[in-house]
C-alpha positions as a Markdown table, in Angstrom:
| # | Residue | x | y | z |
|---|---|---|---|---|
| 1 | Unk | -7.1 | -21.0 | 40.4 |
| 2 | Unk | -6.3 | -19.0 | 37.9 |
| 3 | Unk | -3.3 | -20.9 | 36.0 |
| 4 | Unk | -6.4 | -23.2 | 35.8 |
| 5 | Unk | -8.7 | -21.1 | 34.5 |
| 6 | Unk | -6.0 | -20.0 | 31.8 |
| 7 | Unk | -5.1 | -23.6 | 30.7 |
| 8 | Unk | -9.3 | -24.3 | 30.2 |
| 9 | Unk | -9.0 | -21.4 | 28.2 |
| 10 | Unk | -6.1 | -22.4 | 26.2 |
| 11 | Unk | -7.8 | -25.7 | 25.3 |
| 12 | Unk | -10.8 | -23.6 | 23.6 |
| 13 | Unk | -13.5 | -24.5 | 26.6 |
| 14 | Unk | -16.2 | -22.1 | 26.6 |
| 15 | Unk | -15.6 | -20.7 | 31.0 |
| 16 | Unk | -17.0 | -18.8 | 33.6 |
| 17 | Unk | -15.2 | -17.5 | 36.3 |
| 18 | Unk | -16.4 | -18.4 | 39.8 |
| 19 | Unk | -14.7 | -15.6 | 41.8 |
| 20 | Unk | -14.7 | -17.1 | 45.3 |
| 21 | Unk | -13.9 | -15.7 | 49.0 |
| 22 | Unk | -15.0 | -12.1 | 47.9 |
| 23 | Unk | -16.3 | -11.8 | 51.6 |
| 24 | Unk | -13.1 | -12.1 | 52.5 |
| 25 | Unk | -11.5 | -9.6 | 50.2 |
| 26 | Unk | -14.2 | -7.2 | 50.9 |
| 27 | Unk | -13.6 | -7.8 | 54.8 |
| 28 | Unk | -9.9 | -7.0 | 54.1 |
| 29 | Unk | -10.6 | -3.8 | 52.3 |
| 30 | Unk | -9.5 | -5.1 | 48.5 |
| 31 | Unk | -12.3 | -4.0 | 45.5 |
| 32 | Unk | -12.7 | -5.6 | 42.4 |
| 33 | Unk | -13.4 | -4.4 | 39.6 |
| 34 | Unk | -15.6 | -6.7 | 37.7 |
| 35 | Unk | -16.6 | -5.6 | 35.2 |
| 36 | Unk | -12.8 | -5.1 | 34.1 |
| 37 | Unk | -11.8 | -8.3 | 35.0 |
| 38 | Unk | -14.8 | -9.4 | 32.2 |
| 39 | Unk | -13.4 | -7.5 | 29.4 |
| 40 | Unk | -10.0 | -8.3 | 30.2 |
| 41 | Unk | -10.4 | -12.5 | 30.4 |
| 42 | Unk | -13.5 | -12.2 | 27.8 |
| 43 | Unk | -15.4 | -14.3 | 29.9 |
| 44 | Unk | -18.3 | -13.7 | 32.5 |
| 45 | Unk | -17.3 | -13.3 | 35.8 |
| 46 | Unk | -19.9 | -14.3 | 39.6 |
| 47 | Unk | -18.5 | -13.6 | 42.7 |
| 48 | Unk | -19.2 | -16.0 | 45.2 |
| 49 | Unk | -19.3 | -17.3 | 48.6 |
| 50 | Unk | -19.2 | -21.0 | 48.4 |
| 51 | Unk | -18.9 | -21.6 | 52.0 |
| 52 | Unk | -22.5 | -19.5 | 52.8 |
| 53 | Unk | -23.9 | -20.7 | 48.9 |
| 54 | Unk | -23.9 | -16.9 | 48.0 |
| 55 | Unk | -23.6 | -16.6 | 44.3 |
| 56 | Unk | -24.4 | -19.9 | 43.1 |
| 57 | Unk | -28.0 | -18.7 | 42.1 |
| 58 | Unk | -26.0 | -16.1 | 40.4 |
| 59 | Unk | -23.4 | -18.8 | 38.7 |
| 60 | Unk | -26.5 | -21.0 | 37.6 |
| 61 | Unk | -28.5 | -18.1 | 35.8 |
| 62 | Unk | -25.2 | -17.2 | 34.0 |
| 63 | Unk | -24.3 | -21.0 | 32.9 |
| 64 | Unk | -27.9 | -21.1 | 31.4 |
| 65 | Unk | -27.5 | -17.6 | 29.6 |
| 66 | Unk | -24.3 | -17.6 | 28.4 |
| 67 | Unk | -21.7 | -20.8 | 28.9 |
| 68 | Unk | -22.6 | -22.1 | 25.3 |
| 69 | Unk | -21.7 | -18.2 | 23.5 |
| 70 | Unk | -18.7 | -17.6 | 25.9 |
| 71 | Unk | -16.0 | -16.6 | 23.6 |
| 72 | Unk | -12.8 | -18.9 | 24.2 |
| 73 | Unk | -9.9 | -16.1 | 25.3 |
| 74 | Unk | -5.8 | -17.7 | 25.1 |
| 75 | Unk | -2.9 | -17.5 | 27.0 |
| 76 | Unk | -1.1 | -19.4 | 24.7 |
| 77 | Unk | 0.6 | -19.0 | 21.5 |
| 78 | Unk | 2.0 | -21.6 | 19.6 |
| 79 | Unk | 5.7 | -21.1 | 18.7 |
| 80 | Unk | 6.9 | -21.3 | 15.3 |
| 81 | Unk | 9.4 | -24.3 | 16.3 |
| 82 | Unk | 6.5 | -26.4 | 17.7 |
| 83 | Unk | 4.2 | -25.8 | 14.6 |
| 84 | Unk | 5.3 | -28.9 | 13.1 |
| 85 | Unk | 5.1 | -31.2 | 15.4 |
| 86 | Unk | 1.9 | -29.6 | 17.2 |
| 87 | Unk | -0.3 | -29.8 | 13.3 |
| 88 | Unk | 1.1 | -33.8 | 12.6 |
| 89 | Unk | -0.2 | -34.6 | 16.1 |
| 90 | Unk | -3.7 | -32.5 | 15.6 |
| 91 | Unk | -4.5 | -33.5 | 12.5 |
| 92 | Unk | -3.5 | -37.3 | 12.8 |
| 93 | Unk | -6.1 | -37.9 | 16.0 |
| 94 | Unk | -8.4 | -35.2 | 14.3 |
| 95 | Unk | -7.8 | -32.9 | 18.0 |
| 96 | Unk | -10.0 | -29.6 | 17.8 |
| 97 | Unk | -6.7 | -27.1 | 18.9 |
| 98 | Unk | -2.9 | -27.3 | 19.1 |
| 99 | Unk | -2.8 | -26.7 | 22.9 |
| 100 | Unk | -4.7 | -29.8 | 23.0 |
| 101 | Unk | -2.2 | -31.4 | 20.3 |
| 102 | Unk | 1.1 | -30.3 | 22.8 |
| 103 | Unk | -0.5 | -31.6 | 25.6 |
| 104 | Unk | -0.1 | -35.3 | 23.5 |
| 105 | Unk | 3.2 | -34.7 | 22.6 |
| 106 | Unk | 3.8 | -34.0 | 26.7 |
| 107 | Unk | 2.1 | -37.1 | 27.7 |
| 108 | Unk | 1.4 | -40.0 | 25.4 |
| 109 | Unk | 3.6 | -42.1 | 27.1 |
| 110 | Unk | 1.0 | -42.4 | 29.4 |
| 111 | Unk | -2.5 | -41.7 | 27.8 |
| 112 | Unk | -3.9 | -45.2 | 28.4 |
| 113 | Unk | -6.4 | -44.5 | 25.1 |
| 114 | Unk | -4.0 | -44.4 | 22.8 |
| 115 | Unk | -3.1 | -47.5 | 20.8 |
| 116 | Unk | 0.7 | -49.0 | 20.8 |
| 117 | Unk | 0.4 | -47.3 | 16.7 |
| 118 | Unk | -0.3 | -43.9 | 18.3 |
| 119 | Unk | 2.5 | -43.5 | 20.9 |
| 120 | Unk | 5.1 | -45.0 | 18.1 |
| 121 | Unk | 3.9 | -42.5 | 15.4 |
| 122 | Unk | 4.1 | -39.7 | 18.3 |
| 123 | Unk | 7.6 | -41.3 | 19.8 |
| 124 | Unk | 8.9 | -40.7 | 15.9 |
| 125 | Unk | 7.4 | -36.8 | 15.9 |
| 126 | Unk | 9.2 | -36.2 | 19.1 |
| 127 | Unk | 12.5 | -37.7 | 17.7 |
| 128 | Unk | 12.2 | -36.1 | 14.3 |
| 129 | Unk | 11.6 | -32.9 | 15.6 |
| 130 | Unk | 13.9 | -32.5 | 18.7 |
| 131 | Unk | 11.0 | -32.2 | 20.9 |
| 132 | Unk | 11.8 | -32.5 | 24.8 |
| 133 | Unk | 8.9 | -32.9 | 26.7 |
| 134 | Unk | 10.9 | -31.6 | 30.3 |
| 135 | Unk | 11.5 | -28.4 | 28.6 |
């Protein structure tokens, strides 16, 4: 899915977009534009037909070639009120990016790796800052 595909994204994963059931668009009369769709989500994109294994030749040549250069595109920006909070959380478990740091704040209740220390020094970041994780 695509909200998928954006939240990899937003977590800095180099991606490739497997574009699947373009038999079925094509049957129904609805073009793609690929090459547009590239530029505009900065990643590569295969069209496939998982069902018949069409493409996956395609998707395998491209993972070799270019996974590891694929530039990281986001669909998130971090809001100035969340900065805070979102930089503590980062920087205390060393995390690589701050979408990565919210999703801790969202969940530590129940990340079984973290230490009874971790969730207490997150609980206090959440209190000190306001931060409402249903929001």
């Amino acid at each position: 899915s695509l909200l998928l595909f954006s939240q990899l994204a937003d977590l800095g994963l180099p991606a490739i977009l497997a574009l699947n059931m373009t038999d079925v668009a094509a049957e129904r009369g609805i073009q793609i534009d690929l090459p547009a769709l590239e530029r505009e989500l900065g990643v590569p994109v295969v069209p496939m037909n998982a069902r018949k294994g069409v493409g996956v030749a395609a998707l395998r040549i491209v993972m070799a070639e270019r996974l590891a250069t694929a530039p990281a595109l986001r669909f998130w920006e971090l809001g100035d009120d969340l900065l805070p909070l979102v930089r503590q959380i980062r920087y205390y478990f060393n995390l690589h990016n701050d979408y990565l740091a919210l999703h801790y704040a969202h969940q530590f209740r129940g990340l079984r790796f973290l230490s009874d220390d971790d969730r207490a020094y997150i609980q206090e970041l959440t209190e000190k800052y306001k931060f409402d994780s249903t929001a």
